[in-house]
PAZA-465672 format. One record per atom (N, C-alpha, C): z, y, x. Coordinates in steps of 0.2 Angstrom, whole numbers, padded with zeros to 4 digits, always signed. Atoms other than C-alpha are relative to their C-alpha. Layout:
N
ZYX/...
END
This chain:
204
-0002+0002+0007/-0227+0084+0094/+0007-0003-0001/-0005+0003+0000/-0213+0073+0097/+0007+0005+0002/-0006-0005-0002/-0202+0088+0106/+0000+0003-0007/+0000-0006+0006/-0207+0097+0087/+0004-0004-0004/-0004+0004+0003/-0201+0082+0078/+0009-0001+0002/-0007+0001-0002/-0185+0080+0089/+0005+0007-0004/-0005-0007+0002/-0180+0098+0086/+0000-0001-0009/-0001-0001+0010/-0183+0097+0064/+0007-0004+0000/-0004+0003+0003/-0173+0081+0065/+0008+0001+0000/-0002-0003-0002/-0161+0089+0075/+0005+0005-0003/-0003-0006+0004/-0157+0106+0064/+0002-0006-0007/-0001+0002+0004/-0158+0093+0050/+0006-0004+0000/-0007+0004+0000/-0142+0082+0056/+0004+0006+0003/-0004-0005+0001/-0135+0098+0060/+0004+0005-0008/-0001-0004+0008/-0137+0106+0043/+0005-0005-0006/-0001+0005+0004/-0133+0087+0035/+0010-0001+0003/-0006+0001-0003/-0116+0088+0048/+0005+0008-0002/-0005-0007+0003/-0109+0106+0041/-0001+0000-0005/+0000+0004+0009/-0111+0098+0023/+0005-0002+0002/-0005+0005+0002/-0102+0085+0027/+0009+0002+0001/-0007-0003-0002/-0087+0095+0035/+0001+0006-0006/-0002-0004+0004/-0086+0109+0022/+0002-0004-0008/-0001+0005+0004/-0086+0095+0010/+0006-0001+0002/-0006+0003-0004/-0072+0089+0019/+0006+0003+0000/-0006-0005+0003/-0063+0105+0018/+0001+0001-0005/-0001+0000+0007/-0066+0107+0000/+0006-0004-0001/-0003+0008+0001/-0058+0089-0001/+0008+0001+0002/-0006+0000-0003/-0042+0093+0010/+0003+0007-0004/-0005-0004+0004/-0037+0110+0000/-0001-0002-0006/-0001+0006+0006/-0041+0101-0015/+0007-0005-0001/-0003+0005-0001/-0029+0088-0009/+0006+0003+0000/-0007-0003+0000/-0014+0101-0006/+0000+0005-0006/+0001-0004+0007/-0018+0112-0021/+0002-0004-0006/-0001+0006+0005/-0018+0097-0033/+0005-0006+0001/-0002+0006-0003/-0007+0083-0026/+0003-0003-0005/-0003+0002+0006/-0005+0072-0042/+0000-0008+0004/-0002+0007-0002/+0002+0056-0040/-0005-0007-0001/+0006+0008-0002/-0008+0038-0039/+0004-0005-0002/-0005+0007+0002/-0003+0021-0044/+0002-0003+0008/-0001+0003-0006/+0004+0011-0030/-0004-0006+0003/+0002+0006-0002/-0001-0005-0033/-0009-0002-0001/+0006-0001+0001/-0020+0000-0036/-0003+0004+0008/+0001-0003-0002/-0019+0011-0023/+0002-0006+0007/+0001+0007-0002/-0015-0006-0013/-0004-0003+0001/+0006+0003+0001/-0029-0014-0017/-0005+0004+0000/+0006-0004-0003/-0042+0000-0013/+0002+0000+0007/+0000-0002-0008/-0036+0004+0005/-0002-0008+0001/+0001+0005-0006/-0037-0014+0009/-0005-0004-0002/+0007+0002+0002/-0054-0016-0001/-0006+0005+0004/+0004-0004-0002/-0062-0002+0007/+0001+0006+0005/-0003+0000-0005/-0051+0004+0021/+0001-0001+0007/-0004+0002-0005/-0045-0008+0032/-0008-0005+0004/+0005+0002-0003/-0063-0016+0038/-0003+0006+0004/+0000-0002-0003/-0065-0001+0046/+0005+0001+0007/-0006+0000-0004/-0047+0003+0051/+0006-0003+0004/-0003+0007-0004/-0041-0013+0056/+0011+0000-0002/-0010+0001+0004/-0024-0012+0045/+0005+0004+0005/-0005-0003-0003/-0017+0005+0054/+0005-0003-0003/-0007+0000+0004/+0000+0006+0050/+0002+0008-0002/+0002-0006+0005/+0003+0019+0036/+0005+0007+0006/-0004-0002-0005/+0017+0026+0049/-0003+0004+0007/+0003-0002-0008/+0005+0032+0062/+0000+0006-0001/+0001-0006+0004/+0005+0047+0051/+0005+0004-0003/-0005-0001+0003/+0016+0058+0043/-0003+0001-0006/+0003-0001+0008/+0013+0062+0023/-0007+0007+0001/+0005-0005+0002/+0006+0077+0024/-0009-0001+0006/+0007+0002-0004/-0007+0071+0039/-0005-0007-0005/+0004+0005+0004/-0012+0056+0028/-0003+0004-0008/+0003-0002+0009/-0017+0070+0012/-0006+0001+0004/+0004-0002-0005/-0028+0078+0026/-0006-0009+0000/+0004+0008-0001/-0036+0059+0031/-0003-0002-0004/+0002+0004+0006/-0037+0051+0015/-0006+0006-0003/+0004-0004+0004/-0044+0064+0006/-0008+0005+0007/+0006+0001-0005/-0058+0068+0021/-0003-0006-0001/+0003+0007+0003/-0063+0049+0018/-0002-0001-0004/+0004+0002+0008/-0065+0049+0001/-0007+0002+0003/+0003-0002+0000/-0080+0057+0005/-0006-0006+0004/+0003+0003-0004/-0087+0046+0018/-0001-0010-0005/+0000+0007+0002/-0080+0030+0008/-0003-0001-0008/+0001+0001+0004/-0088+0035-0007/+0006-0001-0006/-0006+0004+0005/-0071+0033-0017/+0003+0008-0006/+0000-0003+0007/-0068+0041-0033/+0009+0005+0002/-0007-0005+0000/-0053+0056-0036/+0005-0005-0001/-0006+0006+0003/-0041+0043-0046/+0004-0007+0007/+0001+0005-0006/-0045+0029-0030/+0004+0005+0002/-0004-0002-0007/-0041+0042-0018/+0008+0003+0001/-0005-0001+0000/-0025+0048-0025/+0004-0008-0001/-0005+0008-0001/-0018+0029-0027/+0002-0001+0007/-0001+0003-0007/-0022+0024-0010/+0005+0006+0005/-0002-0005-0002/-0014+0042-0003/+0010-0002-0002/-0008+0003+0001/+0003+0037-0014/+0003-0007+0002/-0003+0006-0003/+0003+0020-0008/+0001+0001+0007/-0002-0001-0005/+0002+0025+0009/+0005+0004+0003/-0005-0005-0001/+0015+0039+0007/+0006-0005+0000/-0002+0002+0002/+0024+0027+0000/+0004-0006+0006/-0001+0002-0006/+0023+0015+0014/+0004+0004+0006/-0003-0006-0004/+0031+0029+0024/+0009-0001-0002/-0007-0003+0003/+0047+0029+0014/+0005-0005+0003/-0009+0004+0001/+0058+0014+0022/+0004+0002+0002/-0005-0002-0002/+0073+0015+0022/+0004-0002+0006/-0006+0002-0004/+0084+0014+0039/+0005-0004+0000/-0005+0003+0002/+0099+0011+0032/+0001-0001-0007/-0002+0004+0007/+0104+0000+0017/+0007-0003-0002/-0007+0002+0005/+0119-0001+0004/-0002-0004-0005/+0001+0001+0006/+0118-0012-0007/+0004-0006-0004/-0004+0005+0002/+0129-0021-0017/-0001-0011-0002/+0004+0010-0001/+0128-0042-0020/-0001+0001-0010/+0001-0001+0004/+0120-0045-0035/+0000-0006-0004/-0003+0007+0004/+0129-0058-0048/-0007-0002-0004/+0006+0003+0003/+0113-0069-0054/+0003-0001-0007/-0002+0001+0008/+0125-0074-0069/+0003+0006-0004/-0004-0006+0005/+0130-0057-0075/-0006+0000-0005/+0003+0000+0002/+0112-0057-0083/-0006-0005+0000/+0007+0007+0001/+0097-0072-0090/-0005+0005+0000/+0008-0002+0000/+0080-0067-0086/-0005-0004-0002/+0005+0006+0003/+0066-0077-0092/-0006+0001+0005/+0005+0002-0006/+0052-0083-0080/-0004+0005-0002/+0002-0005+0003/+0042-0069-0091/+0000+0007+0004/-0003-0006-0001/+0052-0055-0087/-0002+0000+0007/+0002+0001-0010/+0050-0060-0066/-0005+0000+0002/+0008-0002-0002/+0032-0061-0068/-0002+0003-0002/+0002-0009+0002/+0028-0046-0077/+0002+0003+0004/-0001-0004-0003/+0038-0038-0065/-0007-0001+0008/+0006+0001-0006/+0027-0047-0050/-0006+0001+0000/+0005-0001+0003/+0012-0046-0056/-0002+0008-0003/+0003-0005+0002/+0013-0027-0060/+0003+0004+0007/-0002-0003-0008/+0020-0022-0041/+0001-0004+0004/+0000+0003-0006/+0019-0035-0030/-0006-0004+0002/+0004+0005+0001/+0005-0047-0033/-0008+0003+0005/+0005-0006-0002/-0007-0031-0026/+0001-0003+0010/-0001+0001-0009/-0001-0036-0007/-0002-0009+0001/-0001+0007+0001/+0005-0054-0012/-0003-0005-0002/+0004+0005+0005/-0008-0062-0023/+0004-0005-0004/-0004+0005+0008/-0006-0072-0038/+0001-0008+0003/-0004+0006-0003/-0003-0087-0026/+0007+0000+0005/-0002-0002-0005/+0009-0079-0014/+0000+0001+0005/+0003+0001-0008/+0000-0082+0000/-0001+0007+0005/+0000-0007-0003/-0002-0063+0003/-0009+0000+0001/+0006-0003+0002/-0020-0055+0000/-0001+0006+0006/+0002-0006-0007/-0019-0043+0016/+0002-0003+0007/+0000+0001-0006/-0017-0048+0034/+0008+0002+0002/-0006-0001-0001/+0002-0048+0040/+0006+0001-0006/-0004+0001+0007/+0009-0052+0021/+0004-0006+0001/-0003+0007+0000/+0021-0067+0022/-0003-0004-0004/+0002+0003+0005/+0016-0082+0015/+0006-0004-0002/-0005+0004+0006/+0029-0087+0000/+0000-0008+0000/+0000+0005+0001/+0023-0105+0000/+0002-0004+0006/-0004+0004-0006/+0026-0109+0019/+0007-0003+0000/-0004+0005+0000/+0037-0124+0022/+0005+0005+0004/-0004-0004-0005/+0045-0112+0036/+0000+0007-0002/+0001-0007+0001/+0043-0096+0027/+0007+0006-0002/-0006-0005+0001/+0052-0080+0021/+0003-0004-0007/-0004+0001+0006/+0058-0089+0005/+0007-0006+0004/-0006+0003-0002/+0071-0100+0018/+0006+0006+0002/-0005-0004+0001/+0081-0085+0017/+0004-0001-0007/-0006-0001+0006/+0096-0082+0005/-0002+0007-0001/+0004-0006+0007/+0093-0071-0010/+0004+0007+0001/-0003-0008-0001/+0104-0058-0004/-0004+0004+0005/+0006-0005-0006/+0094-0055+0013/-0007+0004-0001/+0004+0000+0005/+0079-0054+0002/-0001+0004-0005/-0002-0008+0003/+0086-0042-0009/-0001+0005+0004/-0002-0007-0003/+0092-0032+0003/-0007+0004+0004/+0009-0003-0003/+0072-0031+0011/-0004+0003-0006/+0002+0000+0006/+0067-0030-0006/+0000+0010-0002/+0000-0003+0002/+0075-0016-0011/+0000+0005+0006/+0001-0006-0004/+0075-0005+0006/-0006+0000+0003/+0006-0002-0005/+0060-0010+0013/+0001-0004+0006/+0002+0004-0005/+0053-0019+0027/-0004+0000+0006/+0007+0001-0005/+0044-0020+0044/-0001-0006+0002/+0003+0006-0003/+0037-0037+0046/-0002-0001+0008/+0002+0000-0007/+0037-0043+0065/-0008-0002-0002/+0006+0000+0001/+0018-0042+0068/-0006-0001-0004/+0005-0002+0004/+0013-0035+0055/+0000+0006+0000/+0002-0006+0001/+0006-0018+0054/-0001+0004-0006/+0001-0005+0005/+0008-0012+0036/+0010-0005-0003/-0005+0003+0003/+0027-0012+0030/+0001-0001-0005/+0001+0001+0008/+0032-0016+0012/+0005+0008+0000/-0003-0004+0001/+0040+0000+0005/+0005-0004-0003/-0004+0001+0006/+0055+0001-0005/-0001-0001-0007/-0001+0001+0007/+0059-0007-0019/-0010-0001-0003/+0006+0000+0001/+0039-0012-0019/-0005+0005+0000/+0006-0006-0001/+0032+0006-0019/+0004+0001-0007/+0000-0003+0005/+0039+0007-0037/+0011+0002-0001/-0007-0002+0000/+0058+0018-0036/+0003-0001-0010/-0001+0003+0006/+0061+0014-0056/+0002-0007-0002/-0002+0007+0001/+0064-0004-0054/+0007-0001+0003/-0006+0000-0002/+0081-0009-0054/+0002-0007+0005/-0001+0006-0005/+0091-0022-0042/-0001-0006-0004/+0001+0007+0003/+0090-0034-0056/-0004-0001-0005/+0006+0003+0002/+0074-0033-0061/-0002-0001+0006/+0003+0002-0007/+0070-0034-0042/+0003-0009+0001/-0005+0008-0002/+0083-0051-0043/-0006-0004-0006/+0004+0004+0004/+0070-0056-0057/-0006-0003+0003/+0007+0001-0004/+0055-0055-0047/+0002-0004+0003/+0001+0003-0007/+0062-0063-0032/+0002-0009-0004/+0000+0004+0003/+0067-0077-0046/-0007-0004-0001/+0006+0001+0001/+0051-0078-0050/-0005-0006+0006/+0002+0001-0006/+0045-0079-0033/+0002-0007+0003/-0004+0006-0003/+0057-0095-0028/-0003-0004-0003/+0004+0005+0003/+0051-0104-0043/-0008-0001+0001/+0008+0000+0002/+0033-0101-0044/-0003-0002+0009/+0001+0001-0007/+0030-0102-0023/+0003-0004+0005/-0005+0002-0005/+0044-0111-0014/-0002-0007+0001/+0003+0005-0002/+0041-0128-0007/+0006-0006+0000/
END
């Protein structure tokens, strides 16, 4: 009886395991057929909500783009994660893909234009705040924290910049910051608003 039961369960985690792969294939020509874009900063905060307890905070780099359409979207399935979800976390991890080696970038006069502590925090709060938290203390594992007495804010605003907008790899941390936060539409001097922001609100 036990060898009849073995074999059902058997054919059944077979049959329940060539589901779960055709599923998977559905999911990955899906993925290349449709590749619509994702938010960043949503797609931020699902990898590292639903993700990285598994993953242990790879780094998005271990992958090329098109292996990460492949990955992501085979997980969705397992992770339970909605189409909209899966394509954020896919953009943000491309995204994270994108620093830049080499960086130009000119020095940026703070008094050529007034920003208002507003303007710096709408910017922060709509593309940064996702890694960094609304404290600065960073919301993921290898995030700087902003408030440390010894932290990244004892840098000058140029060097700052220049991480800002080309991107970053934190010694010992495993998830870089992209360029320009994940959003290329942001200009150098609403990036100098932010890091405004940042100085005021966090620095010690």
């Amino acid at each position: 009886m036990r060898s009849v039961i073995s074999k059902i369960a058997a054919r059944v985690a077979t049959k329940e395991s060539l589901f779960l792969l055709a599923t998977m294939a559905v999911q990955s020509l899906y993925a290349l057929d449709y590749p619509e874009a994702g938010d960043f900063s949503a797609g931020s905060k699902a990898w590292s909500e639903n993700c990285t307890r598994c993953h242990n905070m790879r780094s998005p780099r271990d992958l090329r783009d098109d292996q990460w359409v492949t990955s992501v979207f085979h997980m969705r399935v397992r992770a339970g994660l909605s189409g909209q979800e899966t394509r954020d976390i896919l953009t943000f991890l491309q995204s994270s893909n994108a620093i830049a080696d080499n960086i130009e970038i000119g020095q940026v006069n703070s008094s050529a234009a007034e920003y208002s502590d507003i303007s710096g925090k709408q910017i922060y709060e709509n593309n940064c705040i996702a890694c960094h938290g609304a404290n600065g203390k960073g919301n993921i594992p290898g995030v700087p924290d902003f408030s440390a007495k010894d932290g990244r804010l004892l840098k000058d605003d140029n060097e700052l910049l220049s991480s800002i907008i080309g991107g970053i790899q934190s010694p010992g941390s495993s998830m870089p910051m992209p360029p320009r936060g994940g959003n290329s539409r942001l200009s150098n001097s609403e990036l100098d608003a932010a890091l405004k922001y940042i100085r005021k609100s966090f620095s010690n």
